[in-house]
C-alpha positions in Angstrom: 89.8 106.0 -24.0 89.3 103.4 -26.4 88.0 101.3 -23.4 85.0 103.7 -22.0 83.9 104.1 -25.0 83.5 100.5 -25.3 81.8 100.3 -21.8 79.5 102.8 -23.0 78.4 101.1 -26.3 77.9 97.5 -24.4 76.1 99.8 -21.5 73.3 101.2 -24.6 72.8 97.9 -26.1 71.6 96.5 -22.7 69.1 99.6 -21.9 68.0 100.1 -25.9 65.7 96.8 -25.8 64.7 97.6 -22.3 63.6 100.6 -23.1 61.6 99.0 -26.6 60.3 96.6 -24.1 58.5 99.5 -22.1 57.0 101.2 -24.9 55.4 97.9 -26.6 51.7 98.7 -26.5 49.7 95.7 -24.9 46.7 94.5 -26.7 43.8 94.3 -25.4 42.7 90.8 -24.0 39.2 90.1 -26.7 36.4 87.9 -24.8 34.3 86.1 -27.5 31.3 87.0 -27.9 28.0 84.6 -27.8 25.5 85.4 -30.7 21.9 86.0 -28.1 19.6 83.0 -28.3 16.9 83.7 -30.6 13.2 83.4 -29.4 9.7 84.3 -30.7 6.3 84.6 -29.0 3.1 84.8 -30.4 -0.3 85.3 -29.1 -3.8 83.8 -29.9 -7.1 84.9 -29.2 -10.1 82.5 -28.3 -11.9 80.5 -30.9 -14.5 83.3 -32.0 -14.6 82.3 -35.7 -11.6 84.9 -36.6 -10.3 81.4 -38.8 -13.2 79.6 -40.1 -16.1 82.4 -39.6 -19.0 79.5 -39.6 -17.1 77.2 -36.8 -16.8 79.7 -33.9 -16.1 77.8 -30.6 -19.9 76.3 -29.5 -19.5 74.5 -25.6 -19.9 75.4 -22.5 -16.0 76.7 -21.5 -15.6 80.1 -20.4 -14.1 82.6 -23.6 -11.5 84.3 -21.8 -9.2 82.1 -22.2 -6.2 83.5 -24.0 -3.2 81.4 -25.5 0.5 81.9 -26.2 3.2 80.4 -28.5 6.9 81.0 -27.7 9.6 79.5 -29.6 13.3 79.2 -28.8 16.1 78.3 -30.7 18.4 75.8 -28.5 22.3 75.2 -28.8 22.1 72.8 -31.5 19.6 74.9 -33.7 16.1 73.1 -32.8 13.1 75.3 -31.7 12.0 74.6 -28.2 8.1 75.3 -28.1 6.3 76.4 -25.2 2.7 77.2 -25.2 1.1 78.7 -22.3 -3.1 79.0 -21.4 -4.2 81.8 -19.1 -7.6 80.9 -17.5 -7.8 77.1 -17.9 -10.1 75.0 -14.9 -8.5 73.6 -12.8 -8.2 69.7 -13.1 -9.3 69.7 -16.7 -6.9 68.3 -19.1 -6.2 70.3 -21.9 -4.9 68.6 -25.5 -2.8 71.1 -27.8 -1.5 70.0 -31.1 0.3 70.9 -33.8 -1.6 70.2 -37.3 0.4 70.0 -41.0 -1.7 72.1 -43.4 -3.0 70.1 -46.2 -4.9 70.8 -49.4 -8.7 69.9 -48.0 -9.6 67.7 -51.3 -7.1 64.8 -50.0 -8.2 64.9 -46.5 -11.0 62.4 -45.2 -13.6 64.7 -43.8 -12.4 67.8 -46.0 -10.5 69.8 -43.5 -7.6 72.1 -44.4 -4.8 69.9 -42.6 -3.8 66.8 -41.6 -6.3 65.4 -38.8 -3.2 63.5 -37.1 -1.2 65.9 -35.5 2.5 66.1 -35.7 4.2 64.7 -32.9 7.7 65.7 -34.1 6.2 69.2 -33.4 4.5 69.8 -31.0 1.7 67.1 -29.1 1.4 67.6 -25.7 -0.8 68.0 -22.8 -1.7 70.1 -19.6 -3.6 69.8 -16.7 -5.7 73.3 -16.1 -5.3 74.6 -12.5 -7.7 77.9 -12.7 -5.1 80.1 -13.3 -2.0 79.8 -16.0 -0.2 76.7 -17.6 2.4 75.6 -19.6 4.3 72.8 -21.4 6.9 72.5 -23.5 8.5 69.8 -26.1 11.3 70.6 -28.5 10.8 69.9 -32.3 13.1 67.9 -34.2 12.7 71.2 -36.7 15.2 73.8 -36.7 13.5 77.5 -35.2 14.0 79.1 -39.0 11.8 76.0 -40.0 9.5 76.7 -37.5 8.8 80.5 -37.6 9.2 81.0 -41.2 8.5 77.7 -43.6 6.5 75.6 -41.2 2.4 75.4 -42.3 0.5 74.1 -40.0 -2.8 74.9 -37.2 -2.4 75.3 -33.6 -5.3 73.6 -32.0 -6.6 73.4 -28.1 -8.8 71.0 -27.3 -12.0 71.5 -25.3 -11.4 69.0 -22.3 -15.2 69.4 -21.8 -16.4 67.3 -24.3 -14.9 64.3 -26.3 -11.8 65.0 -28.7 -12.8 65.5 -32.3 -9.9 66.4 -34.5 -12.8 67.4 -37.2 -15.2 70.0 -35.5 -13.5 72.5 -35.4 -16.4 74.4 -33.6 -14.7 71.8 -30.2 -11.3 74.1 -30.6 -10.8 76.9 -27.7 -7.8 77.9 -30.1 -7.2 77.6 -33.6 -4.9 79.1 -35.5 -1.7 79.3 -37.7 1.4 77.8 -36.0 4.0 80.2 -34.8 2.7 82.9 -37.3 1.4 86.5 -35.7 -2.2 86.4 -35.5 -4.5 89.5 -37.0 -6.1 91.0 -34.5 -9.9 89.7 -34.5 -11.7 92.9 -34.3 -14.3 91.5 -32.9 -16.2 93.0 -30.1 -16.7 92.1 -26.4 -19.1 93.5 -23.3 -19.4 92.7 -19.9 -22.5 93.3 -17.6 -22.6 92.9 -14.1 -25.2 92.4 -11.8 -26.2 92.2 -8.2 -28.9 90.4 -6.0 -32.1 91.4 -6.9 -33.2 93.4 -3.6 -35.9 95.8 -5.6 -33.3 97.5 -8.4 -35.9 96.8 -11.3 -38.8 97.3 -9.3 -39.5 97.3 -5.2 -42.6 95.0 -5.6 -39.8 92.5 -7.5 -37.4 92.0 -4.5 -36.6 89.0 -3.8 -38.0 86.8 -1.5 -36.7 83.4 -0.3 -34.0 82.3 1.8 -30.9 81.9 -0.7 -27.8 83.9 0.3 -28.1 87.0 -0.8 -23.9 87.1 -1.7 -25.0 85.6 -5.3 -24.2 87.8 -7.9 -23.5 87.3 -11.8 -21.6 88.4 -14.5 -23.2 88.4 -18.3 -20.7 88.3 -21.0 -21.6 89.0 -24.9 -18.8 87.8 -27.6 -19.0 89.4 -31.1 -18.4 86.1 -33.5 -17.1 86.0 -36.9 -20.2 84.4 -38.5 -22.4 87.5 -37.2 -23.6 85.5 -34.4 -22.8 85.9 -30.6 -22.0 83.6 -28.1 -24.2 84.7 -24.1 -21.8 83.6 -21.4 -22.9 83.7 -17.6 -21.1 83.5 -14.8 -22.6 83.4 -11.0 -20.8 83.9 -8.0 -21.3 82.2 -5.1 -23.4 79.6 -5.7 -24.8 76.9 -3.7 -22.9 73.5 -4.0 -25.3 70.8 -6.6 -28.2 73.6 -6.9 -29.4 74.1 -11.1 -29.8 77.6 -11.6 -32.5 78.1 -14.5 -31.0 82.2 -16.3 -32.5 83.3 -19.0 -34.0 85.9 -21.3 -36.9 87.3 -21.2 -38.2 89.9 -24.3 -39.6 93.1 -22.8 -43.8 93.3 -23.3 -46.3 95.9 -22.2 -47.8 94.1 -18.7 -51.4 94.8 -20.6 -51.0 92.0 -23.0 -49.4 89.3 -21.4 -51.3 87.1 -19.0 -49.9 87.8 -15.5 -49.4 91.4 -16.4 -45.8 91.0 -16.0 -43.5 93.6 -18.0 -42.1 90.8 -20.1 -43.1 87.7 -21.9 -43.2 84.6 -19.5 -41.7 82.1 -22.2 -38.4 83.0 -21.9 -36.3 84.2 -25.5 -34.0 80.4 -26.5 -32.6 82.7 -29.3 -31.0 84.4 -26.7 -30.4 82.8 -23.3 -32.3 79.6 -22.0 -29.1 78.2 -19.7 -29.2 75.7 -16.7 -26.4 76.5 -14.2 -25.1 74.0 -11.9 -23.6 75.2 -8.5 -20.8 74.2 -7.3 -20.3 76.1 -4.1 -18.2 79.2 -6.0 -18.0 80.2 -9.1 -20.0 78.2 -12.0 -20.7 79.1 -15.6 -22.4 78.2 -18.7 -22.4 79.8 -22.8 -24.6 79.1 -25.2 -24.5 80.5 -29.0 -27.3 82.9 -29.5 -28.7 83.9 -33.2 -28.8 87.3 -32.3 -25.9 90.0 -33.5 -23.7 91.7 -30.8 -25.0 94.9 -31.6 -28.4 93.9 -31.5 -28.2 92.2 -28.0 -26.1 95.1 -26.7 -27.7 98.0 -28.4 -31.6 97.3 -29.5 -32.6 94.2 -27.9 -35.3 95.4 -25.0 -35.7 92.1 -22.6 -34.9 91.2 -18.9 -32.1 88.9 -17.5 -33.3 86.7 -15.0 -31.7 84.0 -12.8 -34.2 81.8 -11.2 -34.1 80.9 -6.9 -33.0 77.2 -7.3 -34.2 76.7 -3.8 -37.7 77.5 -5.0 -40.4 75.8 -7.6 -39.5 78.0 -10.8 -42.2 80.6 -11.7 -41.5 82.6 -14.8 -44.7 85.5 -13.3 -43.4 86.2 -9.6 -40.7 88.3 -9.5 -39.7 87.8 -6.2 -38.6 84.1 -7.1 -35.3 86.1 -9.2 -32.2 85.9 -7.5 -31.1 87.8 -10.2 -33.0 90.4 -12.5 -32.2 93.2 -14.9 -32.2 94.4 -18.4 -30.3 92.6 -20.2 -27.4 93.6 -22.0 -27.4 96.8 -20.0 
């Protein structure tokens, strides 16, 4: 007796810790998790005077150009920068900088930040290709430095004239570095317009032997000094032909002397632009004293875009590849 019950006790103490064994709970196996990169982006408008009201962007570019900021954080902390351009021309090289703020009374020619810019930031360049571009660098500051105690202008270059860190009216962008912009407010309007085959007047057509696929494109920019800036932009143009466009102020035919319905001298105020063709698409600006509302509301003149294939002749009509009220 003594002896089963002995075989009985040995038996329970082998199956006792098997059977704690099976009724452990297993922990869960925990994967680590990485904290997400962080990463900012920030958007600028063109140069319309939104910073410095009285140094709008004045050059020949096309405004609609847009710009964009984005900053990463890498693995050790820095901030990667990346700044993209939408609309650039293609083969132009474009210069984009990073400025220090500075107090404009310690500068040389008074402006509000260093006029070297800081390479430890962000000095690079890009080569436009008619569509969108980037380039990168990263900064030897950390992204917190960079989004929130960094003070400092972004600044593109125009790559159509020479590089002046001064004139700030040469900058397609300016703006704060990695900060979000205000929106500008300011007002835009496009107006299109086709060959002139009689649309203003059937006696006007045009007559002349230049392809009658030309058409143009008559932009109006709203700038922050009260001023606008009169882009134009023909289509199909013929390669190394100077197309004269311009304004011309509405008149009663009775008073002027070729009894056209406008003046014959055209408006400079407004539009006096030469246009060189290129074969596709070729543009020109110019900054016009006029308000936007003015030109777009209560200005009463003609837009007119001379045959560059014919001897220009501000009283026949028929010379206009190009004619309508402009602004309309």
């Amino acid at each position: 007796m003594k002896l089963n019950t002995l075989k009985m006790t040995m038996a329970l103490l082998l199956v006792i810790p098997m059977a704690l064994t099976s009724c452990k709970k297993e922990e869960p196996e925990v994967t680590p998790v990485t904290p997400a990169a962080k990463s900012m982006t920030y958007d600028y408008e063109f140069n319309n005077g939104q910073v410095v009201a009285s140094a709008a962007y004045d050059g020949t570019h096309k405004d609609d150009m847009t710009a964009k900021i984005k900053v990463e954080e890498n693995s050790a902390g820095k901030a990667k920068i990346t700044v993209t351009l939408n609309n650039t021309i293609n083969g132009e090289m474009y210069m984009i900088h990073s400025h220090d703020a500075a107090d404009p009374t310690t500068t040389p020619n008074g402006t509000p930040y260093n006029e070297t810019p800081n390479s430890d930031v962000f000095t690079q360049m890009v080569t436009g290709n008619g569509a969108s571009v980037s380039v990168s660098q990263t900064s030897t500051m950390t992204y917190a430095q960079i989004t929130s105690s960094y003070d400092a202008f972004f600044v593109v270059h125009d790559p159509l004239q020479a590089i002046s860190t001064t004139d700030i009216s040469t900058y397609l962008f300016v703006g704060a570095f990695a900060r979000t912009q205000a929106a500008s407010g300011l007002s835009r309007g496009t107006y299109n317009y086709a060959f002139n085959t009689g649309q203003v007047a059937a006696a006007f057509a045009y007559s002349g032997t230049h392809t009658t696929s030309l058409s143009g494109t008559l932009n109006i920019q709203e700038l922050g000094d009260g001023q606008s800036r009169v882009t134009v932009a023909l289509e199909n143009t013929i390669n190394s032909q100077i197309y004269m466009t311009h304004s011309h102020d509405a008149a009663d035919p009775a008073t002027t002397p070729n009894n056209t319905p406008y003046n014959e001298t055209p408006n400079s105020n407004i539009c006096t632009l030469m246009i060189a063709g290129n074969g596709d698409m070729a543009y020109s600006s110019q900054i016009s004293t006029e308000s936007y509302a003015d030109l777009t509301t209560t200005y009463n003149g003609f837009f007119v875009v001379h045959d560059p294939l014919q001897a220009i002749n501000t009283a026949d009509p028929t010379t206009y590849v190009l004619l309508g009220s402009f602004a309309r």
